[in-house]
C-alpha positions in Angstrom: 27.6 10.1 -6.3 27.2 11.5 -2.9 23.8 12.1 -0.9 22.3 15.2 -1.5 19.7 16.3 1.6 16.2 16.7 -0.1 13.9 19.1 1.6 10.0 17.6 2.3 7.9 18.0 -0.2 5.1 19.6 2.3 5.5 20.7 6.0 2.2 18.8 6.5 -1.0 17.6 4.9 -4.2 15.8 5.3 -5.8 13.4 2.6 -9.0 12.2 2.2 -9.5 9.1 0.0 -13.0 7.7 -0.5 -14.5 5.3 -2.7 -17.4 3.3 -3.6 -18.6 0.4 -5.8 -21.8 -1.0 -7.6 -20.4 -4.8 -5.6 -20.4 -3.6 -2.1 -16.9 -2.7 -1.9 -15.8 1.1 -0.3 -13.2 2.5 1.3 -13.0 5.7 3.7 -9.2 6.9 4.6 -8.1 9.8 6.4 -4.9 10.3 6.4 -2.4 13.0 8.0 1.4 13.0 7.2 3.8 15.5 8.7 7.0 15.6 7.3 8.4 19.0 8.6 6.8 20.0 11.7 9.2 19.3 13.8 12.8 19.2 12.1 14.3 15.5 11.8 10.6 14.1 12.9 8.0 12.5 10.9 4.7 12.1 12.1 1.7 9.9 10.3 -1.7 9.1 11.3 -4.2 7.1 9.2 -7.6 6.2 10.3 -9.7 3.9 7.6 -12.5 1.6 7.1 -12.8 -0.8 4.2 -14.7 -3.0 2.7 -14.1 -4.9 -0.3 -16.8 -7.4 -1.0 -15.4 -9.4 -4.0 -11.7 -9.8 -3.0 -9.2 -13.1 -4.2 -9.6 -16.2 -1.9 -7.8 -19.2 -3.5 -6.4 -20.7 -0.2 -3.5 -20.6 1.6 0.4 -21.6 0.3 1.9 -22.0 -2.8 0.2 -24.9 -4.0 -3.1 -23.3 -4.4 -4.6 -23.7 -8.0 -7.1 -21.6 -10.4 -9.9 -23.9 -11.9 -11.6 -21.3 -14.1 -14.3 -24.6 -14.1 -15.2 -24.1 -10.3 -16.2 -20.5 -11.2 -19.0 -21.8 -13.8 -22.5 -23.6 -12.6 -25.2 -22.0 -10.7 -24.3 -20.7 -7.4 -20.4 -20.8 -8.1 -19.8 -17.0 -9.4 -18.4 -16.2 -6.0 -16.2 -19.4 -5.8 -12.9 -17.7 -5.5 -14.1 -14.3 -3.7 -14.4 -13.6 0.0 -15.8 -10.1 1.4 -13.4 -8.6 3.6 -14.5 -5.8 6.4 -11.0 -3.3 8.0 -11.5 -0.8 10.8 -8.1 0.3 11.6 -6.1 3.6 13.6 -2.4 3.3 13.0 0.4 5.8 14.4 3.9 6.3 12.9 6.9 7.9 14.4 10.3 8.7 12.7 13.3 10.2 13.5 16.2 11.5 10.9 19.7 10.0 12.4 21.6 10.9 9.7 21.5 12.0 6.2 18.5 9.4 4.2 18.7 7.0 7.4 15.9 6.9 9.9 14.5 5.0 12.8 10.3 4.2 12.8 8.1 3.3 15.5 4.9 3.0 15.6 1.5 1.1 16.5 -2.1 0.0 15.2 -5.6 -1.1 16.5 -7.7 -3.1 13.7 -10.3 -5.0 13.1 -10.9 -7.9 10.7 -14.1 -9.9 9.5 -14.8 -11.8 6.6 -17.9 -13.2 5.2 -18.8 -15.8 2.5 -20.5 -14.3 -0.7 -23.4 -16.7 -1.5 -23.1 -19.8 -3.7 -20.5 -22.1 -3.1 -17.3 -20.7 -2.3 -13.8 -21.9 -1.7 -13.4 -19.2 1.6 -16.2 -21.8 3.1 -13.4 -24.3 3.7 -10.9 -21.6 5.8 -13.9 -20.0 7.3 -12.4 -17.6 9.8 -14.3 -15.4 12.4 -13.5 -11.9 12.8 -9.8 -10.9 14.5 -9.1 -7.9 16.8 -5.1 -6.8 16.1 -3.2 -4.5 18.0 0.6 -4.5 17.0 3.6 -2.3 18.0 6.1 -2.4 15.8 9.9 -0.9 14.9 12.3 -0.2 12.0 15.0 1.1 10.2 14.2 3.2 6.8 16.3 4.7 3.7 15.5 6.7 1.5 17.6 8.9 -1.3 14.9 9.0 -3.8 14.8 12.5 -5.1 11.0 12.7 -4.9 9.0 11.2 -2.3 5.7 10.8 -4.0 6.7 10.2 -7.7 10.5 8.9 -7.9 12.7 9.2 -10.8 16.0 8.3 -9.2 17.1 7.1 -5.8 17.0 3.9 -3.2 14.2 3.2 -0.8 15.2 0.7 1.9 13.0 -0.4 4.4 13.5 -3.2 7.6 10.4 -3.7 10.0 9.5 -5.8 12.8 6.3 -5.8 14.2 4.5 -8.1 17.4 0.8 -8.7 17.4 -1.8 -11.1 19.1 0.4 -14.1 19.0 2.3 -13.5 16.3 5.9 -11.7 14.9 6.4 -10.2 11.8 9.7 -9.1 10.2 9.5 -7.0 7.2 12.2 -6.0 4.1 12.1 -4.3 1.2 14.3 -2.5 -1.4 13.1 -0.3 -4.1 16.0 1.2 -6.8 14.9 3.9 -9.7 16.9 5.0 -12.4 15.7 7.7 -14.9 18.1 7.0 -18.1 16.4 8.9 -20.4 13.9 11.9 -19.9 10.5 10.2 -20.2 11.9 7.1 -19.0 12.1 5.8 -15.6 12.8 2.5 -14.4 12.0 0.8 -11.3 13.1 -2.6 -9.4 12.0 -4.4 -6.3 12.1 -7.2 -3.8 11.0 -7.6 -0.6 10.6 -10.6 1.8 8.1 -11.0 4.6 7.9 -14.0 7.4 5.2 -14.1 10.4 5.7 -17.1 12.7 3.4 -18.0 15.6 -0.2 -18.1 15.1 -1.1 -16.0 12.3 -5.0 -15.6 11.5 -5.7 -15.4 8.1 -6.5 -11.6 8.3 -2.2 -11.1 8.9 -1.4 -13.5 6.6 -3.4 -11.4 3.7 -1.3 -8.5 4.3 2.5 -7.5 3.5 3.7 -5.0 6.1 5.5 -1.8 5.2 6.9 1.4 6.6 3.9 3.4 4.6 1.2 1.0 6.1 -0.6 -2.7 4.9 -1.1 -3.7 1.5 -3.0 -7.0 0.1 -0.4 -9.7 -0.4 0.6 -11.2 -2.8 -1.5 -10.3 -6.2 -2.5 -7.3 -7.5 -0.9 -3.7 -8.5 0.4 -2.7 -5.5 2.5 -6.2 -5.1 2.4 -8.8 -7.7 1.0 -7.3 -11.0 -0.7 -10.0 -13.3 -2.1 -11.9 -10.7 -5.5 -11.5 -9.1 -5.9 -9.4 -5.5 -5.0 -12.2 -2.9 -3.7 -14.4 -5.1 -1.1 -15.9 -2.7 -1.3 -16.2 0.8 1.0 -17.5 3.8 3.1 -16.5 6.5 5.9 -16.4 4.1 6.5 -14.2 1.2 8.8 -13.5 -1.2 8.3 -10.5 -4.2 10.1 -9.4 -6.6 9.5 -7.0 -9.9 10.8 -4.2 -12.6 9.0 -2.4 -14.5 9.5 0.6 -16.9 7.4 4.0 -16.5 7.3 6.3 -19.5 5.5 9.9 -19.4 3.1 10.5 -22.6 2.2 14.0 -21.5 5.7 15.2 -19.9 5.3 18.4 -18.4 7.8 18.1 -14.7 6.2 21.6 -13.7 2.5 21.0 -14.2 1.6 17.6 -15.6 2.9 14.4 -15.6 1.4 10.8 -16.1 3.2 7.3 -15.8 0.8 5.5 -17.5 3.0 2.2 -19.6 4.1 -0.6 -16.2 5.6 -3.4 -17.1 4.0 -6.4 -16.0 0.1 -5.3 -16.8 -1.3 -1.7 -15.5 -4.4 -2.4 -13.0 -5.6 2.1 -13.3 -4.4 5.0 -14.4 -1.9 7.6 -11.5 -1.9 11.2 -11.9 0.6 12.9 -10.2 0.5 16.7 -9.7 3.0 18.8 -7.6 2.3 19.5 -4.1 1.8 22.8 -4.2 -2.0 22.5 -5.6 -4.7 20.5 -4.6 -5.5 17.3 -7.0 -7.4 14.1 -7.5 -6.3 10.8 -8.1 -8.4 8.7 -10.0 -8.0 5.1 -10.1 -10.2 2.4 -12.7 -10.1 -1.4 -12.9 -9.6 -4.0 -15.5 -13.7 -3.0 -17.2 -13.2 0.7 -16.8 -15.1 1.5 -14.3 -14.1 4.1 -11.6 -13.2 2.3 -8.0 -11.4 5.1 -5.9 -11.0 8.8 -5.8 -8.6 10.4 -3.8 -8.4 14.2 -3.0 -5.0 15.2 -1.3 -5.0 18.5 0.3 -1.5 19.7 1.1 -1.2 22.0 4.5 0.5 25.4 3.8 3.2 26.2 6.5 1.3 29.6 6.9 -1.6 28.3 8.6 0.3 27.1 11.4 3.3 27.9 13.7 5.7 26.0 14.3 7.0 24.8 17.7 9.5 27.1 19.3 12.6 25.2 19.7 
């Protein structure tokens, strides 16, 4: 099975993901991604500011525990929550060397601060003040999955390296999706993070990737059945497969992967580029906690660079 070249999905587009909650929690993201401006470059810009007011803090390492006792008792229904405030501008470069293989670089500004919900709460005993993060970072990415933003078959391969205010960061990460039958697609993954040097807390909460930062480790985006935040440490180790299966299955209009293996946190919708859509995502009770509207950029509108 040889490579076959797969052409962008878009030439460009902008997204715009907001979100809001009855706890204090919300999220603004603007986010620009262009694949195909300029052939063999990739260029993506994401601007956000987050705040989510009742995320996981169980202390740092492996050895941390879950006393659903400490969470009962007046003033303790915050024991194990922390409220965590992101500002962040971050700038991606890649270039295509040849066939799926490409170089990144890139760089980000961000800020960090977290503050104690009221009540007693185990975060009181890490207390941190806010950090100020600016990082440069460099890597190596491959990618052969036939579709970038919903995969059914391929290998996504990622290594990263990344220096911030006293601390370095190396990043890997392989995804591998197979689509055996024709609602059925399965999906493994392990990746492997170390920071050494003096890691605040606000690095140490985060698993670095070619895409951008996600909450590590707990949650749907890294470690499904475990609470946001779970685990965290300089170290980190992940690994997972799941199985995706399409109840509505229509390729050229509609398609939902709704059944994961561990436990589902929401609901995905994917819709093909060509159209505008929103992506709706719920938690555990039901209740909506992020809407997304992604607005691909037709080549039309613009003109591109002469050579």
């Amino acid at each position: 099975m040889g490579f076959a070249e797969r052409p962008e999905p878009t030439f460009a587009r902008v997204a715009l993901d907001a979100g809001g909650s009855t706890q204090g929690s919300y999220l603004v993201i603007a986010d620009a991604q262009a694949p195909a401006y300029w052939e063999g470059w990739r260029l993506g810009v994401t601007l956000s500011l987050t705040r989510a007011n009742r995320l996981g803090y169980y202390g740092q390492g492996n050895t941390t525990v879950y006393d659903r006792d400490s969470t009962t008792g007046p003033g303790r229904s915050y024991f194990y929550r922390v409220s965590r405030a992101n500002r962040a501008a971050r700038v991606t470069i890649q270039r295509k060397i040849v066939g799926p293989l490409r170089v990144l670089v890139g760089g980000s500004l961000e800020y960090t601060a977290f503050r104690a919900l009221p009540g007693v709460t185990r975060f009181e005993q890490d207390s941190t003040g806010p950090f100020v993060d600016r990082v440069g970072r460099v890597g190596i990415v491959l990618d052969t999955r036939d579709v970038e933003m919903d995969p059914h078959r391929g290998v996504f391969a990622e290594a990263l390296a990344a220096n911030g205010r006293g601390y370095t960061r190396t990043s890997a990460a392989l995804r591998l999706y197979a689509h055996p039958l024709e609602r059925l697609i399965l999906a493994a993954r392990v990746g492997r993070e170390t920071i050494t040097g003096t890691a605040p807390l606000a690095v140490q909460q985060t698993m670095e990737t070619s895409e951008g930062p996600l909450v590590a480790l707990g949650g749907a985006r890294s470690l499904r059945g475990y609470y946001d935040g779970r685990f965290i440490g300089p170290g980190k180790i992940v690994y997972g497969v799941e199985a995706r299966y399409g109840l509505l299955w229509a390729p050229r209009l509609l398609e939902v992967a709704l059944v994961h293996v561990p436990q589902p946190k929401g609901v995905k919708e994917g819709i093909p580029d060509e159209i505008i859509f929103a992506d709706v995502s719920v938690d555990e009770t039901g209740r909506v906690t992020d809407v997304k509207i992604n607005a691909p950029i037709d080549p039309a509108l613009f003109k591109r660079p002469a050579s």
